[in-house]
DRENDO-1510 file (C-alpha; in Angstrom, 1 decimal, always signed):
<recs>
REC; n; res; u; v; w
REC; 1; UNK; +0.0; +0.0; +0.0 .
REC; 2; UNK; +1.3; +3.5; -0.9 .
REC; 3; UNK; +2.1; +5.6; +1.9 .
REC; 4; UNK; +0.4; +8.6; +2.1 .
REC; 5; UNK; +2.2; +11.9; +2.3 .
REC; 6; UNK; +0.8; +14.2; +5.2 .
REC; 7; UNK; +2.5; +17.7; +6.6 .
REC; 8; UNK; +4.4; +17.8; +10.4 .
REC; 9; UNK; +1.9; +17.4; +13.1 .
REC; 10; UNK; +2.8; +21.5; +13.7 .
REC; 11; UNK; +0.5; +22.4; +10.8 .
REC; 12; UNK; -2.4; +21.7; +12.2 .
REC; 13; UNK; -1.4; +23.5; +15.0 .
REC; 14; UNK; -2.3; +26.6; +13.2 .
REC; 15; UNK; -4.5; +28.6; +10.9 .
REC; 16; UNK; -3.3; +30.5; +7.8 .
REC; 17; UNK; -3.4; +34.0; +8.9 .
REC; 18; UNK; -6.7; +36.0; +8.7 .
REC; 19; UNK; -5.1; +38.5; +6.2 .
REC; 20; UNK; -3.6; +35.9; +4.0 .
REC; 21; UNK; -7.2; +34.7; +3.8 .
REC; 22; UNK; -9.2; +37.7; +3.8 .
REC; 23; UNK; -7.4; +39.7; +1.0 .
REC; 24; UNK; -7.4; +37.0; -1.5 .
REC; 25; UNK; -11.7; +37.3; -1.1 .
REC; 26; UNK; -11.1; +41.3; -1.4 .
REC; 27; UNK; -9.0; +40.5; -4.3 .
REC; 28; UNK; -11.6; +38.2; -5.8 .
REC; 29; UNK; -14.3; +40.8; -5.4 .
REC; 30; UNK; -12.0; +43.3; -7.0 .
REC; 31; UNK; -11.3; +41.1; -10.0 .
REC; 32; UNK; -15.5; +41.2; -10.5 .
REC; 33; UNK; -15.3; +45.1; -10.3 .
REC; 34; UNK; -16.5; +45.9; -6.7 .
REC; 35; UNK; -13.4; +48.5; -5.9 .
REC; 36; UNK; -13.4; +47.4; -2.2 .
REC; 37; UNK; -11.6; +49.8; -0.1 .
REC; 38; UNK; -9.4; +48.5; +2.4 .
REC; 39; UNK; -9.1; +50.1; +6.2 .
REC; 40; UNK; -7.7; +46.2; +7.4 .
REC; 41; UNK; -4.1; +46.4; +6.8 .
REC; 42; UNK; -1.6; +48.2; +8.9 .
REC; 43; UNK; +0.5; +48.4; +6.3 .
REC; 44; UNK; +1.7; +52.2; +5.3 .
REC; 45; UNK; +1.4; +53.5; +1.8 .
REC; 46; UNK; +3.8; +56.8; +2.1 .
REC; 47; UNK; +6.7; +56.3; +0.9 .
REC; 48; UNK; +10.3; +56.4; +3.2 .
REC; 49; UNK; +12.1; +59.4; +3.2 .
REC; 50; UNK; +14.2; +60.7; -0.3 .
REC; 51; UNK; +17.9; +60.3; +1.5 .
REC; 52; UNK; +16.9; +56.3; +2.0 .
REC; 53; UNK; +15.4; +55.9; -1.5 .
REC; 54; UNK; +18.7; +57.5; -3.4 .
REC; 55; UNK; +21.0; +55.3; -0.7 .
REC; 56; UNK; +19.5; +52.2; -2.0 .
REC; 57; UNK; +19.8; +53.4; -5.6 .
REC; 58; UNK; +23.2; +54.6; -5.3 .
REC; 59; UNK; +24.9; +51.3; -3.6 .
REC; 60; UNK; +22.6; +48.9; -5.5 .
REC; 61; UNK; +25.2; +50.3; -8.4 .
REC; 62; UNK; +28.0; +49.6; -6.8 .
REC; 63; UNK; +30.1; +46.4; -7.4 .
REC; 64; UNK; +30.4; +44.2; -4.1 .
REC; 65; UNK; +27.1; +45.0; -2.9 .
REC; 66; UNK; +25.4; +42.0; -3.9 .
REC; 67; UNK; +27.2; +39.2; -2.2 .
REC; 68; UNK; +25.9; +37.7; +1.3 .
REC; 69; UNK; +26.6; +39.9; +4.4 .
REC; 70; UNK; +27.3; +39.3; +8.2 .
REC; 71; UNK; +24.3; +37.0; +10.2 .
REC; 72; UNK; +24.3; +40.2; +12.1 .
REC; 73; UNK; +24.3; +42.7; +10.1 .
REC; 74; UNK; +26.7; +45.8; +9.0 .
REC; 75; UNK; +28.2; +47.5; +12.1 .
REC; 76; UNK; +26.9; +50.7; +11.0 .
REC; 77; UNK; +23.1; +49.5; +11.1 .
REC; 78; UNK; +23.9; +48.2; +14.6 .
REC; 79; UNK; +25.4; +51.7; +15.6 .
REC; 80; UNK; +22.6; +53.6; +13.7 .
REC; 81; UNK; +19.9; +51.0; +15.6 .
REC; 82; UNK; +21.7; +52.3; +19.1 .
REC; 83; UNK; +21.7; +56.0; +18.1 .
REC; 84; UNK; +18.3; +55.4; +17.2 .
REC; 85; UNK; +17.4; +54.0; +20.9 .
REC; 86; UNK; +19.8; +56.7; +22.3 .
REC; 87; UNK; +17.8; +59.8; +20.6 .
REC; 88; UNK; +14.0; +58.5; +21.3 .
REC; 89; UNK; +14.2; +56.7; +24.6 .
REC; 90; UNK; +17.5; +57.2; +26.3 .
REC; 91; UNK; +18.5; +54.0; +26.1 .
REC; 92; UNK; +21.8; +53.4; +25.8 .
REC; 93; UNK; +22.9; +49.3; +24.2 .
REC; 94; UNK; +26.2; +48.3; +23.0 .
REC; 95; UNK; +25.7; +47.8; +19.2 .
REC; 96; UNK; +28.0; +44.8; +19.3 .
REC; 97; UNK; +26.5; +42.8; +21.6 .
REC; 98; UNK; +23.0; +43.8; +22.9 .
REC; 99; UNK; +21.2; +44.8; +19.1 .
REC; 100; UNK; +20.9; +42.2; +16.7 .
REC; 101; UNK; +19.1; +43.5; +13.0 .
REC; 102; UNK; +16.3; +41.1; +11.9 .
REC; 103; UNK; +14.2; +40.5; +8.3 .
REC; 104; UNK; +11.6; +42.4; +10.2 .
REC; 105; UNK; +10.3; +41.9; +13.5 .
REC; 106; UNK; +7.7; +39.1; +13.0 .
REC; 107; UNK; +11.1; +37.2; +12.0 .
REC; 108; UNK; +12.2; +37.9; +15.4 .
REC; 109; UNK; +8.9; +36.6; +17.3 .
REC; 110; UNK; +10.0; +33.1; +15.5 .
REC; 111; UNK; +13.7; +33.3; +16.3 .
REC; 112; UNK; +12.6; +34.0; +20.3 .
REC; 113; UNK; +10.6; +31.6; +20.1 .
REC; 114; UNK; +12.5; +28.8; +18.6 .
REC; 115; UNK; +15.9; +30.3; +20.8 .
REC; 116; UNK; +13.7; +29.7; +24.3 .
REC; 117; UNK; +11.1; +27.3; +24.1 .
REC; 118; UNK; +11.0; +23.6; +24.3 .
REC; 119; UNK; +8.2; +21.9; +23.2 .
REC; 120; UNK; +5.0; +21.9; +26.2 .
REC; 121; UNK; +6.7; +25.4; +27.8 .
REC; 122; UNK; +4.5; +27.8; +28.5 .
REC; 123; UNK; +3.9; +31.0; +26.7 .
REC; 124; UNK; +2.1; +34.3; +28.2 .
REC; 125; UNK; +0.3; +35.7; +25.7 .
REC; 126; UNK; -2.5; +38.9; +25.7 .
REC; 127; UNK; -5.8; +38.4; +24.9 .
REC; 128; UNK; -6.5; +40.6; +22.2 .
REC; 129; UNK; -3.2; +40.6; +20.9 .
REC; 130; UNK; -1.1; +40.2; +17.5 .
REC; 131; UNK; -2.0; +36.5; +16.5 .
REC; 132; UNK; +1.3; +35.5; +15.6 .
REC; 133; UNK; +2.2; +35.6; +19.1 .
REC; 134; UNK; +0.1; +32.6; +19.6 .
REC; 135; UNK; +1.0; +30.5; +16.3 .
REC; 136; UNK; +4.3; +31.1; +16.7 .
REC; 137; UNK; +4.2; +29.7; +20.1 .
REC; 138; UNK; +2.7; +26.3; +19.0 .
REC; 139; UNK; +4.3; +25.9; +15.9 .
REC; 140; UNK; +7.3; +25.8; +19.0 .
REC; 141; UNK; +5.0; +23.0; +20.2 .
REC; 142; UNK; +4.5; +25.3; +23.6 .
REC; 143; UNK; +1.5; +25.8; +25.7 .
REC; 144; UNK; -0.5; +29.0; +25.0 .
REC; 145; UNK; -1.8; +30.9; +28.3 .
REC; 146; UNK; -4.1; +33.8; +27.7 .
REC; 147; UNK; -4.2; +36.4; +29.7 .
REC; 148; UNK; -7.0; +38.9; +29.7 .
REC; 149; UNK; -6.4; +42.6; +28.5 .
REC; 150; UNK; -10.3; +44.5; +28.8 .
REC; 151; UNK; -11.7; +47.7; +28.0 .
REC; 152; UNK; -12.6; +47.6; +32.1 .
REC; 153; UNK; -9.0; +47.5; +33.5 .
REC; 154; UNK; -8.1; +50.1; +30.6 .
REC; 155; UNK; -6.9; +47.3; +28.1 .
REC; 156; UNK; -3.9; +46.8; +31.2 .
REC; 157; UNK; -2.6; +43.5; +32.3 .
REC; 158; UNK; -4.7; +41.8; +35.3 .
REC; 159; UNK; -1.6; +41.1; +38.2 .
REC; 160; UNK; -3.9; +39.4; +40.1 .
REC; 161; UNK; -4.7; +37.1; +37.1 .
REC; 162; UNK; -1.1; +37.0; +36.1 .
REC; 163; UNK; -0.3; +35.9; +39.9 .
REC; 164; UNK; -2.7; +32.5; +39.2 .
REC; 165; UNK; -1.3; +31.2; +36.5 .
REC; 166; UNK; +1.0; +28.6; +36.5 .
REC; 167; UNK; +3.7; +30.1; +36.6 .
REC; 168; UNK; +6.9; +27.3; +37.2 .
REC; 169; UNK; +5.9; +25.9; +33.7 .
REC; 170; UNK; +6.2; +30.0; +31.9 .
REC; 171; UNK; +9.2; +30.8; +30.0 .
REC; 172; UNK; +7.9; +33.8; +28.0 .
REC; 173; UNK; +5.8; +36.6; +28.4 .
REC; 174; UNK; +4.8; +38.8; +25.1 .
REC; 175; UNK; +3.7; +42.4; +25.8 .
REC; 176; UNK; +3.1; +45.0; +23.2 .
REC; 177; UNK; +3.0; +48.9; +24.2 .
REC; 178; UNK; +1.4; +50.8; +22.7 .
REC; 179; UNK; -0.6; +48.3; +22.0 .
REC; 180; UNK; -1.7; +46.3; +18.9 .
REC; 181; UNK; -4.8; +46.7; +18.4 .
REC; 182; UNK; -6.7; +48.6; +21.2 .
REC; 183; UNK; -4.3; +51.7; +20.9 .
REC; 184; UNK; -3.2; +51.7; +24.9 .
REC; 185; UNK; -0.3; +53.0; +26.1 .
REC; 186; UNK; +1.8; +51.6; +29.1 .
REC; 187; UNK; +2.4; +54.2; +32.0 .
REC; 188; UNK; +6.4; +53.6; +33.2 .
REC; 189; UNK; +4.7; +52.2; +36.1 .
REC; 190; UNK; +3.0; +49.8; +34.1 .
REC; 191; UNK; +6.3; +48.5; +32.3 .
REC; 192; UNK; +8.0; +48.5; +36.1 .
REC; 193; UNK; +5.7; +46.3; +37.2 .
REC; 194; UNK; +6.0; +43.9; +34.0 .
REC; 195; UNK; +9.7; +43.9; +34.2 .
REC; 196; UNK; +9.8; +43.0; +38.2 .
REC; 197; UNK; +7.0; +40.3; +37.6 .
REC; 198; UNK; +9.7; +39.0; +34.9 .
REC; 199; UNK; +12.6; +38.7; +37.1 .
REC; 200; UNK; +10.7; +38.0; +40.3 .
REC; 201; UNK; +9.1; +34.5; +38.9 .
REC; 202; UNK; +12.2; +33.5; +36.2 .
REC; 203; UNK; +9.9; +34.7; +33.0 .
REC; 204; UNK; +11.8; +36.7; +29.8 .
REC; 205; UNK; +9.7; +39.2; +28.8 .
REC; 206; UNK; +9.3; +40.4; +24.7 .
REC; 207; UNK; +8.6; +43.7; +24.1 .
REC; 208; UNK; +7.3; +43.9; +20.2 .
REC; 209; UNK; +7.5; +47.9; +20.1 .
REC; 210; UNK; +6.9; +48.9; +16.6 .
REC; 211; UNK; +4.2; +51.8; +16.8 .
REC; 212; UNK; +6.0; +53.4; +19.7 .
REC; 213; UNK; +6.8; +56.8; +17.3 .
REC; 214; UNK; +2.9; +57.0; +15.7 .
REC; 215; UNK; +0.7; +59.6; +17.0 .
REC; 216; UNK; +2.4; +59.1; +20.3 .
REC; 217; UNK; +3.9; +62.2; +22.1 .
REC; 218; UNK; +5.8; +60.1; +24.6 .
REC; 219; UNK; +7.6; +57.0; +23.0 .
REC; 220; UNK; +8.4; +54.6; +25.3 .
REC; 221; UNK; +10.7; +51.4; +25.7 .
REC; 222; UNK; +10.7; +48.8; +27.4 .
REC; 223; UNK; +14.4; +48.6; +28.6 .
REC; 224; UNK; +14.0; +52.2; +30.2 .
REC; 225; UNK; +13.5; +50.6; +32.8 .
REC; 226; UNK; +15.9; +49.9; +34.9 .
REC; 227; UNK; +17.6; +46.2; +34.7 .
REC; 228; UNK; +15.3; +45.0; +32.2 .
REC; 229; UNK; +17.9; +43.8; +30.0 .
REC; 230; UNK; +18.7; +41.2; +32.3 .
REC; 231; UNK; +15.1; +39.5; +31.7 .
REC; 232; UNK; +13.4; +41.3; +28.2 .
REC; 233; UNK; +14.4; +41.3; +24.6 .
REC; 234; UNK; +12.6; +44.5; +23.0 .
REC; 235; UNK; +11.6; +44.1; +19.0 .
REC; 236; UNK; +11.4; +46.9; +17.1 .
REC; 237; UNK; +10.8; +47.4; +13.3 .
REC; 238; UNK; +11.1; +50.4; +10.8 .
REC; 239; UNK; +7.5; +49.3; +8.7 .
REC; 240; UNK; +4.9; +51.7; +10.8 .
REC; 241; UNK; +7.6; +54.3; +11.6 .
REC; 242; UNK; +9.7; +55.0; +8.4 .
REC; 243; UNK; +7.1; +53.3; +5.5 .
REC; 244; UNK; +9.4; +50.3; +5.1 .
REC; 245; UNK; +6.8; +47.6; +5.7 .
REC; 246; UNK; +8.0; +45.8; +2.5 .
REC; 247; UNK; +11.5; +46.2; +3.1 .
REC; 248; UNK; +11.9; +43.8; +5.7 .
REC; 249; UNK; +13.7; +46.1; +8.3 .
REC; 250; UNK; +13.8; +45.1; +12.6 .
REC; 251; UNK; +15.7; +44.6; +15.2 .
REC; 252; UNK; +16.2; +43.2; +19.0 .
REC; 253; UNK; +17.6; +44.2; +21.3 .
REC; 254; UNK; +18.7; +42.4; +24.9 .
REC; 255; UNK; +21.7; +41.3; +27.2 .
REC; 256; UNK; +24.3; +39.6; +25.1 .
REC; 257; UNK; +23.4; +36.1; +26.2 .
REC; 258; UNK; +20.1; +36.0; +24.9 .
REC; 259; UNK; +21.9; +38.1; +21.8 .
REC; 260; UNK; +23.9; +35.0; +21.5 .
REC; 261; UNK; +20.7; +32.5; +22.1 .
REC; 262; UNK; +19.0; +34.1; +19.4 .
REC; 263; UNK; +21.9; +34.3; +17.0 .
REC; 264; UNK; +22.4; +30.8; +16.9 .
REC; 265; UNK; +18.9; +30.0; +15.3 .
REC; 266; UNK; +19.1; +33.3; +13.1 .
REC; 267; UNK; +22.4; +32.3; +11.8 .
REC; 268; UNK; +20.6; +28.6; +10.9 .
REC; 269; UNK; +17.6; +29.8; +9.4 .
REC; 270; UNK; +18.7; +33.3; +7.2 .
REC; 271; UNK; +21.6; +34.3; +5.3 .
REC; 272; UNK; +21.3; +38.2; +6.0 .
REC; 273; UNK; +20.4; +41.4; +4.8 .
REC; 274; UNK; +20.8; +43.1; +1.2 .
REC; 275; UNK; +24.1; +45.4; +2.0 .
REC; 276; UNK; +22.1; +48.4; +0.1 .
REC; 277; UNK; +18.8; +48.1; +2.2 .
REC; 278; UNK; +20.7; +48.5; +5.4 .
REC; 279; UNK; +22.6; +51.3; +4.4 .
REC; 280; UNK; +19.5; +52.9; +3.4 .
REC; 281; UNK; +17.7; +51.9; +6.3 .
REC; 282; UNK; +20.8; +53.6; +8.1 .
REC; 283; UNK; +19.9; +56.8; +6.1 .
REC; 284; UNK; +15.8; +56.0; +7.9 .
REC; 285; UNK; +17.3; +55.7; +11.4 .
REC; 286; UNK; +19.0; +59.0; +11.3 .
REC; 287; UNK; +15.7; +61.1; +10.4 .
REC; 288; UNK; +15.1; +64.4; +12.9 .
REC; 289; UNK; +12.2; +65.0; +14.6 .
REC; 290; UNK; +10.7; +66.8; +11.3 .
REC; 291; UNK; +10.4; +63.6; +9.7 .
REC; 292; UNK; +8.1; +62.0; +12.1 .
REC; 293; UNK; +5.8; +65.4; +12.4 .
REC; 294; UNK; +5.4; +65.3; +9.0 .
REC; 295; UNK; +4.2; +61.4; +9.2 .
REC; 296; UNK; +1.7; +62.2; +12.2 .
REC; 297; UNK; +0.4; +64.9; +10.8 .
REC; 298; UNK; -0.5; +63.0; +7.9 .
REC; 299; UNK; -1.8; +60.2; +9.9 .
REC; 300; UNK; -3.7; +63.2; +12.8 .
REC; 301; UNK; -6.0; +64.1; +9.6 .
REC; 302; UNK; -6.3; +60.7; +8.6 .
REC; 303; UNK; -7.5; +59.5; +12.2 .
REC; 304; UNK; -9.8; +62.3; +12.1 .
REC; 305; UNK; -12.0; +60.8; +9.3 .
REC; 306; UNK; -11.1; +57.2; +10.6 .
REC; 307; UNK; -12.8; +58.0; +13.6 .
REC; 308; UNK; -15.9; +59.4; +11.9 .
REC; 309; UNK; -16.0; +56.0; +10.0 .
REC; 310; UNK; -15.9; +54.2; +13.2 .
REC; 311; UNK; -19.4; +56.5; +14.3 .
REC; 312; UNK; -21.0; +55.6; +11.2 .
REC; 313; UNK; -20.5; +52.3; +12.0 .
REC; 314; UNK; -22.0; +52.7; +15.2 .
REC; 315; UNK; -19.3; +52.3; +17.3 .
REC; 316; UNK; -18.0; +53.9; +20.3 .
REC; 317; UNK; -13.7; +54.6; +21.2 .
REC; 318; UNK; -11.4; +55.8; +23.1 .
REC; 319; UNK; -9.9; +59.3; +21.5 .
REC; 320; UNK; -6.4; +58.4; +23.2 .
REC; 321; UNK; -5.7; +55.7; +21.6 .
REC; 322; UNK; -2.0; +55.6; +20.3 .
REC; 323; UNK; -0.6; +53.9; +17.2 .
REC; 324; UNK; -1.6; +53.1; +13.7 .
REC; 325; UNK; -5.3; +51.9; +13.9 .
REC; 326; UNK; -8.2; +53.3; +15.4 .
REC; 327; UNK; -10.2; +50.1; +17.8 .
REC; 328; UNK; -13.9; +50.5; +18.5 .
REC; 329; UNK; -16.3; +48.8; +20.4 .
REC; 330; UNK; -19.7; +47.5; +18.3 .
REC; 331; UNK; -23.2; +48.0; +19.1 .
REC; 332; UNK; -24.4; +46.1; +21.8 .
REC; 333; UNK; -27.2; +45.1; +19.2 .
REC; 334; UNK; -24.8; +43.2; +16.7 .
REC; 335; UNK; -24.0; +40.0; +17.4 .
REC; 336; UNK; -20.0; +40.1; +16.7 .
REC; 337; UNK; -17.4; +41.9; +15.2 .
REC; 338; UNK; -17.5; +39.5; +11.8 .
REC; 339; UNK; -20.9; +40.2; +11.3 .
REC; 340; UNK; -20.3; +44.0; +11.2 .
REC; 341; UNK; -17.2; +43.6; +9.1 .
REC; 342; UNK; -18.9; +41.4; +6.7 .
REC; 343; UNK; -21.8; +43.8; +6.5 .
REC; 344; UNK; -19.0; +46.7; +5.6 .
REC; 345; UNK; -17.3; +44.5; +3.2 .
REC; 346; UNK; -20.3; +43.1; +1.0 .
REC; 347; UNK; -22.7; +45.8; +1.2 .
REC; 348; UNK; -20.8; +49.4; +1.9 .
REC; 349; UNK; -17.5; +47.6; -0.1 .
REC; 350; UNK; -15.3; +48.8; +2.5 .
REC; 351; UNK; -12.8; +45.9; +4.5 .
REC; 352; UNK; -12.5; +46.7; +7.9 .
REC; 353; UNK; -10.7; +44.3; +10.8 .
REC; 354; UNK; -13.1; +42.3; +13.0 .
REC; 355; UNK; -11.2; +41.9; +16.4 .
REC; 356; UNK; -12.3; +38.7; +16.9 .
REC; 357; UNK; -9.1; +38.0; +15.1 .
REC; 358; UNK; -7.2; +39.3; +18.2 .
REC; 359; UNK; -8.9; +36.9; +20.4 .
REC; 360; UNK; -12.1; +36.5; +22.4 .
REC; 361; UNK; -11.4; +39.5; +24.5 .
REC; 362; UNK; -11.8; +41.6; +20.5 .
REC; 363; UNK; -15.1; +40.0; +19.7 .
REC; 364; UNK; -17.1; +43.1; +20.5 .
REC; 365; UNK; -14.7; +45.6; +18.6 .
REC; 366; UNK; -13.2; +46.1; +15.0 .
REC; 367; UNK; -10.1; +48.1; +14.1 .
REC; 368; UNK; -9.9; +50.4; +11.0 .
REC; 369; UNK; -6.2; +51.1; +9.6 .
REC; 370; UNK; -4.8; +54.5; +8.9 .
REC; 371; UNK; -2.8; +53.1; +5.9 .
REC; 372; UNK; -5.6; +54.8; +3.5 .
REC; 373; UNK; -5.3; +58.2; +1.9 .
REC; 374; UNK; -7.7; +60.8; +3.2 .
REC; 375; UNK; -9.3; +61.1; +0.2 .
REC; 376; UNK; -10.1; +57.3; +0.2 .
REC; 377; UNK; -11.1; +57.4; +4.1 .
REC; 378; UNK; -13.8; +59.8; +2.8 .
REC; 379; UNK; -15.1; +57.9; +0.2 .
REC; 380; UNK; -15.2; +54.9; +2.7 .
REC; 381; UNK; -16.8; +57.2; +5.0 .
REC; 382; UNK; -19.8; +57.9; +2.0 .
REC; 383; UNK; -20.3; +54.7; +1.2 .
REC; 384; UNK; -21.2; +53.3; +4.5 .
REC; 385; UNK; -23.3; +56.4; +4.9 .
REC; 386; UNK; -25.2; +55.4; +2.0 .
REC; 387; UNK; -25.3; +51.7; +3.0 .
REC; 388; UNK; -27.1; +52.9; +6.4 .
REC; 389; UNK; -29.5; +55.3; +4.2 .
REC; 390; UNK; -30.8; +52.5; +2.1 .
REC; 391; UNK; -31.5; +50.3; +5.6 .
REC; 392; UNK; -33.3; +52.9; +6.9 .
REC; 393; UNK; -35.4; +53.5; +3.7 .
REC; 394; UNK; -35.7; +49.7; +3.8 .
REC; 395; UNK; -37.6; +49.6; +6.8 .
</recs>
């Protein structure tokens, strides 16, 4: 009898992600001519700033750029990574031993996770959070532990809750501030607390910071704190803040052990970085505070009409939220978050995030993107307008 070929157990451990999914529906209604208009993605559509476009031009010329570079990248993207740390949150890391470059940061949720888990570790992860916190954790054949993040205790974690949980069997902890996709910011009491509840029970913490520098007066990182190297690794990523989502540009950075820990399943699984790109990204790392008005100015207008969107949808939010999205909470009349996405989507042709996708704790809230022109945000705006018109003539 022929045996019959079947994936690794690990696959079906997980679900394709909801966006891998989802867009290829948009992009079928699209092919039929329905122009959907999409508020999902938190992926920026400004372009990065002139000085890193002509750096990649100019050294993809040259001869010699094109051949494999270091696992850890060129010492002056580790150098402009620390500066970068330096200028924004006064933290100061040795760009030889505590940063490490990354092919973006979700790259670096894998490599953590693969450099610290064994297989039935456990894995603190929030609940809503960024789902690839918790696929990534069982395609590391770990135990996934939820803890609650609600719109009650200010989208905060619960210590109380945290205190119950079993926590001789957790090796990892992921935390995300400003958070992903409810907006929150975390006080520097809030990130002491984390970082003692780290060291105090054995537990590394990972810090996935990339929307600290979007519509966020006070950027904030987690190895401010004092001593949190010893127990965090902090991710960080130049896709929200510098419109390089396609390029593939992060970083972590920690104590040089787990530096070292990581490295050894980076240096196994990648070859490195395109010489050009980092050089460039270099160029992106050493942008003034102009740079990043001009961005949140464009992205304050945008949030403006995002948030009308979000009333016409007949949801309620928070005005201080932080970040690239905009989270609401649904009508208590609807019965989820899908419902009112699909409803969007098929009748007002506008794609908008149901949070379920974040986890139970999302199930009564969508998220709408920013990474859509003003112009289009209006025209998103009108058409759900409309779609609520013809109901009410309906009835």
């Amino acid at each position: 009898m022929k045996k019959e070929i079947q994936p690794a157990s690990r696959v079906s451990e997980v679900k394709e992600y909801y966006f891998s999914k989802k867009l290829r529906e948009v992009a079928r209604l699209n092919a039929e001519g329905r122009d959907i208009i999409s508020l999902g993605i938190g992926g920026p559509d400004r372009m990065p700033a002139d000085e890193v476009i002509d750096t990649l031009c100019e050294e993809t010329r040259k001869e010699g750029n094109h051949s494999y570079q270091s696992y850890t990248g060129l010492p002056a993207l580790r150098q402009a990574y620390a500066d970068f740390y330096r200028r924004w949150y006064g933290v100061e890391l040795d760009p030889s031993k505590e940063i490490l470059p990354l092919i973006g940061s979700k790259e670096g949720i894998l490599h953590v996770s693969l450099a610290l888990l064994n297989p039935g570790d456990g894995v603190l992860v929030p609940n809503p959070g960024y789902p690839t916190y918790t696929s990534v954790s069982r395609l590391a054949q770990a135990e996934v532990f939820n803890y609650d993040l609600t719109e009650e205790n200010g989208w905060l974690p619960d210590f109380d809750q945290l205190e119950k949980m079993p926590l001789e069997r957790i090796k990892l902890m992921w935390v995300n501030y400003p958070h992903m996709p409810t907006g929150t910011q975390a006080t520097p009491e809030l990130l002491q607390r984390i970082v003692d509840f780290g060291r105090r029970h054995g537990i590394v913490i990972a810090h996935d910071n990339p929307y600290s520098l979007i519509l966020n007066e006070n950027p904030t990182s987690l190895l401010q704190i004092e001593g949190a190297k010893d127990v965090a690794i902090e991710l960080n990523s130049m896709s929200k803040s510098h419109n390089m989502a396609g390029w593939r540009m992060g970083m972590l950075a920690s104590n040089p052990t787990m530096i070292e820990w990581i490295l050894k399943v980076k240096s196994n699984i990648d070859s490195g970085q395109f010489r050009p790109m980092m050089l460039a990204a270099v160029k992106g790392l050493e942008a003034d505070k102009s740079w990043y008005d001009t961005l949140n100015a464009t992205y304050a207008r945008r949030r403006a009409v995002a948030e009308e969107v979000m009333t016409a949808l007949g949801c309620t939010f928070d005005p201080t939220q932080r970040g690239l999205f905009l989270w609401g909470r649904i009508a208590d009349s609807e019965s989820g978050s899908e419902a009112v996405a699909d409803r969007a989507l098929y009748e007002s042709r506008v794609f908008v995030t149901p949070g379920f996708i974040f986890g139970s704790n999302g199930d009564r809230y969508i998220r709408i993107s920013l990474c859509a022109t003003e112009e289009k945000l209006r025209e998103a705006l009108a058409r759900i307008r409309q779609s609520s018109d013809r109901q009410i003539q309906t009835y």
